[in-house]
C-alpha positions in Angstrom: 11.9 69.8 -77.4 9.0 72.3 -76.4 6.3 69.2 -78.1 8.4 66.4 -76.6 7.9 68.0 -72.7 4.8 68.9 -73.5 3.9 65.4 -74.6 5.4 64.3 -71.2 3.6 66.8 -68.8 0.3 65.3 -70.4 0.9 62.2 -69.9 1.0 62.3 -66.5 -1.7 59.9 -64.3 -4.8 61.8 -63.1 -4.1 60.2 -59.8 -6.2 60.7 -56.5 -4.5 58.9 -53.0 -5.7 55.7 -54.3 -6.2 55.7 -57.7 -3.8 55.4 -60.5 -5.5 55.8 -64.4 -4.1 56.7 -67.4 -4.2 59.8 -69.3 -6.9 60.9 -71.3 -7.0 62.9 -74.5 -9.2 66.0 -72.8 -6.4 66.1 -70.1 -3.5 65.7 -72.4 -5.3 69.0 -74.9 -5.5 71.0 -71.7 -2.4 72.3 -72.1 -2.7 73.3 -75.5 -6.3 75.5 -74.1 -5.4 79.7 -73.3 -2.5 80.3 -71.6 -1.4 76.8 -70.7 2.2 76.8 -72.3 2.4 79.8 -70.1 1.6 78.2 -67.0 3.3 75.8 -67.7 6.6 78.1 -68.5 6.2 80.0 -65.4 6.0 76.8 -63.3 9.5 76.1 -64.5 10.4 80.0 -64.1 11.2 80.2 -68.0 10.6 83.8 -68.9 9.2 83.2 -72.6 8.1 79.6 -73.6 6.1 80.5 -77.1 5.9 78.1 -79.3 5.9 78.2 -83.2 2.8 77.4 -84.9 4.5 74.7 -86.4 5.8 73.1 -83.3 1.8 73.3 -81.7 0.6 71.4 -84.9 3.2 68.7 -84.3 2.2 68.9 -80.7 -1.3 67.9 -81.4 -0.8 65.5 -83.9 1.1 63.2 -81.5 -1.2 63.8 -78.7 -4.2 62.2 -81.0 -1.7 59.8 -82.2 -1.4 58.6 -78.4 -5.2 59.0 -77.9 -5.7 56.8 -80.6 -3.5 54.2 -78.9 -4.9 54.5 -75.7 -7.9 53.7 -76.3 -8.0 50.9 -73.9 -7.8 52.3 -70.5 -7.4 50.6 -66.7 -7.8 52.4 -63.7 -6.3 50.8 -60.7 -7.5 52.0 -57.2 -6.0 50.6 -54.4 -8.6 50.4 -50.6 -6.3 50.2 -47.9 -7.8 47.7 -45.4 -5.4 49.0 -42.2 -8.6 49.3 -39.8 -9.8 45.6 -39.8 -6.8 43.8 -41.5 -3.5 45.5 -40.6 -1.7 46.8 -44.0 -3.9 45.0 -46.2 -4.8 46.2 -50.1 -7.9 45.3 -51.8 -7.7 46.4 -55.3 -10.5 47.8 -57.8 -9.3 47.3 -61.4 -11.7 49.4 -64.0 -12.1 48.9 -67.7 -13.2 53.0 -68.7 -14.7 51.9 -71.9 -17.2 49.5 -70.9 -16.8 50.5 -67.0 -16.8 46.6 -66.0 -14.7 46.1 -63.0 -13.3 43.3 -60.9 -12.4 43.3 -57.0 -8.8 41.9 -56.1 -9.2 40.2 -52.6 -11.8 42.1 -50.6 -10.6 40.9 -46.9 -12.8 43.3 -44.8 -16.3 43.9 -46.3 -16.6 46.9 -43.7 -14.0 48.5 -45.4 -14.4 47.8 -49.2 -18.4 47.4 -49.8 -18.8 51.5 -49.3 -16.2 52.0 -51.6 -18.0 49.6 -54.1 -21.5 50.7 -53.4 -20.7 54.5 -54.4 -19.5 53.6 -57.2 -22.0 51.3 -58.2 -24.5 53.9 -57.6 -23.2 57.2 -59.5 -22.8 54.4 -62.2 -19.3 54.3 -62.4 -18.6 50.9 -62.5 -20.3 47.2 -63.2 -18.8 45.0 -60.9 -18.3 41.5 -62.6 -16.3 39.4 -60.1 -14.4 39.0 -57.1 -10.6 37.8 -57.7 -8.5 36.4 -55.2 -4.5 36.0 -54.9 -4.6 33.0 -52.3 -6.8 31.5 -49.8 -5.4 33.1 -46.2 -8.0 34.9 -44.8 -6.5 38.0 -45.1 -7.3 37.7 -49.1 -10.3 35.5 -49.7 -12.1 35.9 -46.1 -14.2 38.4 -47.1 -15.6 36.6 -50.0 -18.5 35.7 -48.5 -19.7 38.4 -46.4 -19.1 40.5 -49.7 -21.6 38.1 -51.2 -24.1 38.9 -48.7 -24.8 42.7 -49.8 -27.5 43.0 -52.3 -25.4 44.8 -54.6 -22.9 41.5 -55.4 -25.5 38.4 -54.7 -24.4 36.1 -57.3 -21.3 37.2 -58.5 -18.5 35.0 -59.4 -15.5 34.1 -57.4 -12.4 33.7 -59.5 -9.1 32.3 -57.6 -7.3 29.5 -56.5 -9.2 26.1 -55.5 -9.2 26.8 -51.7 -10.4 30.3 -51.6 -13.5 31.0 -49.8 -16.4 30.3 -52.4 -14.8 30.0 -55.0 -16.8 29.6 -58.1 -13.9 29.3 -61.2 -10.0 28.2 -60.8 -8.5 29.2 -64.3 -5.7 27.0 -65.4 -1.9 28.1 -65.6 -1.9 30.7 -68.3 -5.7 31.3 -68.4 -7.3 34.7 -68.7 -9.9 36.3 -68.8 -11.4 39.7 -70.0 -12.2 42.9 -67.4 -14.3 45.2 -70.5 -11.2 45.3 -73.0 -8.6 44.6 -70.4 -6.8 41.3 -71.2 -6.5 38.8 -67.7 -3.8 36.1 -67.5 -3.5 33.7 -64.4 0.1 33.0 -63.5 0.4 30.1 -60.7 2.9 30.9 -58.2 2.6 28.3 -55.6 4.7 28.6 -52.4 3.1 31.1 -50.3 0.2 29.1 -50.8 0.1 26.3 -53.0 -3.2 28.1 -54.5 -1.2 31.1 -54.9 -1.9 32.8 -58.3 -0.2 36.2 -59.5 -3.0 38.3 -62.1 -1.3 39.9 -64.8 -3.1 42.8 -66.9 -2.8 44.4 -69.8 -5.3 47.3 -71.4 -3.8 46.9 -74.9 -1.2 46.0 -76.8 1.7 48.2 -78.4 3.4 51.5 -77.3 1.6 53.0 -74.4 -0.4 50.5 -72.7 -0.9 49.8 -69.0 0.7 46.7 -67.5 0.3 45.8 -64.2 0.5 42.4 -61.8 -1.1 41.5 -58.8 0.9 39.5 -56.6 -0.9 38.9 -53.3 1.4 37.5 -51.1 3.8 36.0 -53.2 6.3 39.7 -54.3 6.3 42.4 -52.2 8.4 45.2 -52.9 11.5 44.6 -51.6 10.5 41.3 -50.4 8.4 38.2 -50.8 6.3 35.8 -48.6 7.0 32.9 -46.0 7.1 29.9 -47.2 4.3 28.7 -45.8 2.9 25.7 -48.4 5.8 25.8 -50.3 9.8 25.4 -51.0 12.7 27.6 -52.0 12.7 26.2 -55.3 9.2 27.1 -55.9 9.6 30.9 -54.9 12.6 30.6 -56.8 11.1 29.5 -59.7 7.4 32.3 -58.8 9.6 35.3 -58.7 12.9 34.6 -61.1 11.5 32.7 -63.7 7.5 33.6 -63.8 7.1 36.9 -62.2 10.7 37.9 -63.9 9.4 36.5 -67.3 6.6 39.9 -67.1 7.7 42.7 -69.2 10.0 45.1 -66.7 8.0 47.9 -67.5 4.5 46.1 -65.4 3.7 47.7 -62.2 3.6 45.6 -59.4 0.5 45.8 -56.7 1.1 43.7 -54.0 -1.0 42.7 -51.1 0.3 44.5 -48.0 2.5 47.7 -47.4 5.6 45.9 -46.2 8.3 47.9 -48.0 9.8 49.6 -44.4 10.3 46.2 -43.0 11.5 44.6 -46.4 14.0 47.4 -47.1 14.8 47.3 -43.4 16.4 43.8 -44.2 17.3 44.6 -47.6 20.2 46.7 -46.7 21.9 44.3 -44.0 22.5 42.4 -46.8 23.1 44.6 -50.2 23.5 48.3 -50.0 23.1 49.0 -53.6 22.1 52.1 -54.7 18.9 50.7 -56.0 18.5 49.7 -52.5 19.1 52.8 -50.9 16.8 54.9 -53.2 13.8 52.8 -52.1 14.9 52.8 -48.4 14.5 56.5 -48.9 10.8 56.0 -51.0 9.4 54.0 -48.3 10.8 56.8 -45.4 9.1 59.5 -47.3 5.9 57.4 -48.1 3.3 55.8 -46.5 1.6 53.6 -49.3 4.2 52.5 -52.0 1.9 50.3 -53.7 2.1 50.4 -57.6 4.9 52.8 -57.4 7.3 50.0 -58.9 7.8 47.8 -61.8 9.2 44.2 -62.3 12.2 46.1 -63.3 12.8 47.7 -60.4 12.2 44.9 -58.3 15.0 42.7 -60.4 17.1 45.9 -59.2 16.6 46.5 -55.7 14.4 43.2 -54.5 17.2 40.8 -52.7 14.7 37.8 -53.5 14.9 38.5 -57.2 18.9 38.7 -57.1 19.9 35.5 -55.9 22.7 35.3 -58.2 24.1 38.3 -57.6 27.8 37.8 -56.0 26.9 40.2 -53.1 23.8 38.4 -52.2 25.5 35.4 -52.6 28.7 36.2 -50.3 25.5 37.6 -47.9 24.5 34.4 -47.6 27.6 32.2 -48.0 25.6 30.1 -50.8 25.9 30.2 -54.7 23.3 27.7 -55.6 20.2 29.9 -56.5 17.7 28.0 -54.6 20.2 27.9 -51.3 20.2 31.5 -51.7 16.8 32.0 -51.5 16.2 29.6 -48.6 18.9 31.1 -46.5 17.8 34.6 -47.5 14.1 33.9 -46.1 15.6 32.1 -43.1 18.1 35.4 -42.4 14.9 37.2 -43.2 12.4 35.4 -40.6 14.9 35.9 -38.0 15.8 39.2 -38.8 16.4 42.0 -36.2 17.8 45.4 -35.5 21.6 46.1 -35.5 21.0 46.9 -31.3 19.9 43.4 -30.4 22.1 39.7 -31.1 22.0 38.4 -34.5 19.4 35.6 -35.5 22.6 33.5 -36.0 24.3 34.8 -32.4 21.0 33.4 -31.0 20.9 30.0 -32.9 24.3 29.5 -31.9 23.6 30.1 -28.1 20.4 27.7 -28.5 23.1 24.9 -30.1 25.2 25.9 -26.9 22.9 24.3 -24.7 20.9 21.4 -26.3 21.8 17.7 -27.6 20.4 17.4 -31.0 19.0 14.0 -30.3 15.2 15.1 -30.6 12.8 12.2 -33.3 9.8 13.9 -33.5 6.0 12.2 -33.3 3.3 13.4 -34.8 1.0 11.0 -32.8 -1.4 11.4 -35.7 -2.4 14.7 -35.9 -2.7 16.7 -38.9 0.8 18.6 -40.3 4.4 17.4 -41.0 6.6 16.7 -38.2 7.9 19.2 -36.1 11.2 21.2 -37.7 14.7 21.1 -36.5 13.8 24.5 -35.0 11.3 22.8 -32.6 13.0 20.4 -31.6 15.9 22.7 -30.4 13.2 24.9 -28.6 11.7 21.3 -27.3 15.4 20.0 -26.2 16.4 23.3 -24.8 13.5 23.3 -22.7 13.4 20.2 -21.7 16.7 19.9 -20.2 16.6 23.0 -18.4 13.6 23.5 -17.1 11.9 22.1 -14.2 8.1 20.4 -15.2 7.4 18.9 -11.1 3.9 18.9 -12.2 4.5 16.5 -15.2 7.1 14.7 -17.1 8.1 14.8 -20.4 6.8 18.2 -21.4 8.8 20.5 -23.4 8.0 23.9 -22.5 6.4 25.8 -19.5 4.3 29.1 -20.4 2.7 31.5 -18.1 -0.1 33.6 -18.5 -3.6 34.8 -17.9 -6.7 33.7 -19.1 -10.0 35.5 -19.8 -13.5 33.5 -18.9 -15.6 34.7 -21.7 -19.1 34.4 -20.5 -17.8 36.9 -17.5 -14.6 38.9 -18.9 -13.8 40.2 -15.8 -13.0 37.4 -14.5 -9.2 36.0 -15.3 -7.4 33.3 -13.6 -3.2 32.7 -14.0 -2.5 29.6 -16.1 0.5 27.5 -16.0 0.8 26.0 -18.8 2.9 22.3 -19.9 3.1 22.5 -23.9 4.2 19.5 -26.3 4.2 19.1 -30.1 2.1 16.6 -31.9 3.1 18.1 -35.1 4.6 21.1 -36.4 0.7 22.4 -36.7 -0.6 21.6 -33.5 0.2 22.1 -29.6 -1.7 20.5 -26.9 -1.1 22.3 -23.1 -1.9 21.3 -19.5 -3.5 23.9 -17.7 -2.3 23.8 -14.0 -2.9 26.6 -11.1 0.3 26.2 -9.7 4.1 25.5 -11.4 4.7 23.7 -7.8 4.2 20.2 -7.0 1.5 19.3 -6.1 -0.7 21.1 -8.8 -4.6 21.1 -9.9 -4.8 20.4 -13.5 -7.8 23.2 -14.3 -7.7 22.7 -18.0 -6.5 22.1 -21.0 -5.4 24.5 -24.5 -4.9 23.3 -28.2 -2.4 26.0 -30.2 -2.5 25.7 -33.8 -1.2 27.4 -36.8 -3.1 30.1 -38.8 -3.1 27.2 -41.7 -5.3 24.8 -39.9 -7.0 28.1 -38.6 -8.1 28.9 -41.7 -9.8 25.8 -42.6 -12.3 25.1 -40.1 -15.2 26.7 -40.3 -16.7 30.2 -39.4 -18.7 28.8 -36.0 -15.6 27.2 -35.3 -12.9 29.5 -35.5 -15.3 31.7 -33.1 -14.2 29.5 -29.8 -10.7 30.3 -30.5 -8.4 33.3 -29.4 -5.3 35.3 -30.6 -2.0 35.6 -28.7 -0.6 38.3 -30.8 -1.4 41.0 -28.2 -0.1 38.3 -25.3 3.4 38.2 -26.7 3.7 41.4 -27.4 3.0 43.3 -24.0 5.5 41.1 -22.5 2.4 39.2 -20.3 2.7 35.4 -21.8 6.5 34.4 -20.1 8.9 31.2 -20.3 9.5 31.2 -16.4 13.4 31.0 -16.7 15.1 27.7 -14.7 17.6 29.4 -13.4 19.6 29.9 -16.7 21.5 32.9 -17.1 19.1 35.6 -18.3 21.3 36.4 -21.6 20.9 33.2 -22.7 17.4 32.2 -21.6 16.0 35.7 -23.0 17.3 34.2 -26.4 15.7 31.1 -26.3 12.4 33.2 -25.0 12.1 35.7 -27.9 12.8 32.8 -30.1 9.5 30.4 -28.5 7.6 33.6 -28.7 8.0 34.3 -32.6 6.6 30.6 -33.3 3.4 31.3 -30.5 2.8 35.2 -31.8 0.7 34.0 -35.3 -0.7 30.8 -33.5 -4.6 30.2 -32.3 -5.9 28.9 -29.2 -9.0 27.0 -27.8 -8.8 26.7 -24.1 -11.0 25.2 -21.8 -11.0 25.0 -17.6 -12.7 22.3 -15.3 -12.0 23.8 -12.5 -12.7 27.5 -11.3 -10.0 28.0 -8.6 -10.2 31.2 -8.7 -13.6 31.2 -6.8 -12.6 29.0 -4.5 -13.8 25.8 -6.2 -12.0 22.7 -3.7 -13.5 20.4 -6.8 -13.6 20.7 -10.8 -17.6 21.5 -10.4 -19.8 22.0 -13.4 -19.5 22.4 -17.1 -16.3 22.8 -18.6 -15.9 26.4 -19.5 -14.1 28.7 -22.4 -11.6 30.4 -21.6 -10.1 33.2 -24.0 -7.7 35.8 -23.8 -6.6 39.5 -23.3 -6.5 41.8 -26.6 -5.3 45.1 -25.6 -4.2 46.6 -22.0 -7.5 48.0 -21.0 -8.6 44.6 -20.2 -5.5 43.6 -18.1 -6.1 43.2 -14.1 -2.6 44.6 -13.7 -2.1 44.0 -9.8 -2.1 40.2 -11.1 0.3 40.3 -13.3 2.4 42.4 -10.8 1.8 39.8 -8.2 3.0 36.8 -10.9 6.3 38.9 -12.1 7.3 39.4 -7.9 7.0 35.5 -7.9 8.9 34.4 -10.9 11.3 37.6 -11.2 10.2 38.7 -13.7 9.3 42.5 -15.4 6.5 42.7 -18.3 7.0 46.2 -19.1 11.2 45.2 -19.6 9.6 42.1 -21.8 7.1 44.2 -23.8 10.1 46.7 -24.7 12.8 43.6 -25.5 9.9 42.2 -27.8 9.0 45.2 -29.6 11.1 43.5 -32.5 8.7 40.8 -32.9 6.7 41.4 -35.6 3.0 41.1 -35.1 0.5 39.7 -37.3 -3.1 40.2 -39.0 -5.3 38.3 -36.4 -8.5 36.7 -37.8 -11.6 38.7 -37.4 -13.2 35.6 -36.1 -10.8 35.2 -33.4 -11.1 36.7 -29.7 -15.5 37.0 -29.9 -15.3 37.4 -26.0 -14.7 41.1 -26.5 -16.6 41.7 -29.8 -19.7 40.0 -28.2 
């Protein structure tokens, strides 16, 4: 008994914040040094813990048993990237024996290279690739600017064909070796259709360390949009390929979303699995690499979809059909205070004619969903659009000039789809008839984002921080403010993670009675420092409207990881 705890007590991690290692043999003997059992003992308040002879030669003989096991050893620490990222991990996997190392999707250089470079220099590690999950920019964007440091000139890039620089796409199956740690690439396409999950292993036998790194594919308590991909193929990522991974692998995954995925968790199971890591994630900040694949199959509602309580959750027993209606329930998920994501749907059907065929006029992307064109419909038979015909949705808000940011001029906006990727707007001054057209904004989706290149993606801006503080409004038509705040909030989750390139012709705001001059780039505001306020207070007394009342009924929109290449007006 005595051996058996001691064994246990020694095998504990030597773990710092962010670093979780496996235990060595000199920790393990430690407690066998002067006066240990008694420390020990007295920890526990047992009066007299002293152990036979026989008992401490039993001891030892296991502990160099499991020394001789170990002998293989990863160390995982995890570098938060919440400063440039927003609940990002990057991960540094090290092989002790040889001290080779590997670093898992390095978003924000700022962040990681400091962590890298001290290590590098008090010899701790030999740093022998990057590895990336997926290709979002939130993963692989760093890549390149990692590359740029001295230090990592030259080093490979190992991840899915898309990411940035990548130098070697293993197949299915495929590994690789960190020192003595044995690599395996498991494709999990959905997220992304590059998505691949890393599985490691420092051994084999009793003992060893097992972990996977999922990206954005399994979260605890969750998974990721659907962005590239189906139901069927998250389906078949996390219940068939992920689930395949011995339960006892820890699971790293590649943001800290467990509140907001237990959050949703329990309005559809309350499990006791559930509840125990509803009360984990109140007590901890970081979570990641606290849980195995066998604790997800308990308490991860993505990886039960054929559990009768999920099912009845969901009304569907098909195991795909649960998982796309879970991710649906999921994407328009919100508090018990406000209306249901179904409620709202069903006041949207309430008012619209679905009648809506979709053209993509040629531009890049699938056709707009069903969901667009209820937004399109609803808008467009009741709302008002005297400057032009045929538009679907009117938008009002401020824009920022970005060779003089003080200067911001009110922009009515006339928005259609030309595919479920891409908006083009109108810019007029006025929502009255007649109107100056003073320019013109292209909205896309992070996807295409992503793809042009760095130069590019610099003339573009963010509205994360527009829809948020309650300052970019659907000017209602009159509707009844129940029903038109529903169809708002819903417009505004599809515009929160979109970009924009905006340009005006004409400066009406300095009393221009022509479009003069070169067209110029607009951008947009990022935080409320930058916000002419008597402005805004001027718009909301015209349309009826309150921000602050908008920025409090939005506050359950969630808000996402903005590009750093985005919004250069005020980084410049």
């Amino acid at each position: 008994m005595i051996a058996s705890f001691l064994l246990r007590t020694a095998g504990i991690a030597n773990t710092t914040k962010t670093t979780t290692t496996i235990a060595t043999k000199t920790t393990s003997w430690r407690l066998f040094s002067s006066g240990g059992i008694s420390k020990v003992a007295r920890g526990l308040g047992v009066k007299d813990l002293t152990p036979s002879r026989t008992i401490l030669r039993q001891a030892q003989a296991q502990v160099q048993i499991q020394a001789q096991i170990q002998t293989r050893k990863m160390h995982i620490q995890s570098i938060p990237m919440w400063e440039g990222s927003s609940n990002n991990y990057a991960y540094l996997v090290v092989d002790e024996k040889s001290r080779d190392a590997v670093i898992i999707d390095p978003a924000n250089p700022e962040e990681v290279a400091p962590v890298l470079k001290e290590q590098i220099k008090e010899g701790k590690i030999n740093l022998i690739a990057i590895v990336n999950t997926h290709h979002h920019w939130d993963h692989a964007g760093g890549n390149n600017k990692l590359l740029a440091h001295p230090e990592f000139k030259g080093k490979p890039i190992i991840g899915g064909k898309d990411c940035e620089g990548v130098t070697k796409t293993p197949k299915n199956g495929e590994g690789f070796k960190i020192g003595e740690i044995d690599v395996k690439a498991l494709y999990t396409p959905c997220h992304t259709q590059d998505s691949i999950c890393w599985f490691m292993e420092d051994g084999k036998g009793e003992g060893v360390k097992k972990a996977v790194f999922t990206g954005d594919t399994l979260f605890h308590g969750g998974c990721g949009r659907f962005f590239e991909g189906t139901a069927e193929e998250m389906h078949t990522a996390l219940n068939k390929t992920l689930a395949a991974v011995p339960d006892d692998t820890f699971v790293y995954p590649g943001h800290e979303y467990t509140k907001a995925n237990v959050k949703f968790a329990v309005s559809v199971s309350q499990s006791e699995a559930i509840k125990a890591l509803e009360a984990f994630a109140d007590e901890n900040k970081e979570t990641q690499g606290k849980f195995t694949i066998g604790d997800e199959k308990k308490h991860n509602v993505f990886m039960r979809v054929e559990d009768p309580v999920i099912q009845k959750a969901t009304g569907k027993t098909d195991p795909v059909e649960v998982m796309a209606e879970l991710r649906e329930l999921k994407n328009n998920f919100k508090s018990k205070s406000s209306l249901s994501s179904r409620t709202n749907w069903e006041i949207l059907h309430s008012i619209v004619i679905m009648t809506h065929e979709p053209l993509t006029h040629g531009a890049p992307g699938p056709e707009p969903s069903l969901k667009d064109g209820v937004l399109e419909m609803g808008a467009g038979m009741t709302q008002s659009f005297a400057p032009v015909k045929a538009i679907c949705a009117h938008l009002n808000a401020f824009h920022v000039y970005v060779d003089e940011p003080d200067r911001s001029v009110e922009a009515n906006h006339y928005c259609t789809h030309l595919s479920a990727d891409v908006r083009q707007c109108l810019i007029y001054d006025a929502p009255t008839n007649p109107a100056r057209l003073i320019g013109v904004e292209y909205m896309i989706t992070r996807r295409l984002y992503e793809k042009i290149d760095e130069e590019e993606r610099k003339l573009w801006h963010s509205h994360d921080y527009e829809v948020k503080s309650g300052m970019l409004i659907l000017p209602n038509p009159k509707i009844p403010d129940a029903v038109w705040t529903v169809a708002e909030t819903e417009e505004m989750k599809e515009i929160v993670g979109l970009y924009g390139k905006t340009f005006h012709f004409w400066q009406t705001d300095r009393g221009d009675e022509l479009p003069l001059g070169m067209p110029v780039l607009m951008g947009s505001f990022t935080k409320d420092e930058q916000v002419p306020w008597d402005k805004v207070k001027k718009r909301d007394e015209r349309f009826g409207v309150e921000t602050e009342r908008k920025r409090e009924a939005r506050k359950g929109i969630e808000s996402v990881d903005i590009h750093p290449d985005a919004d250069q007006v005020w980084k410049e």
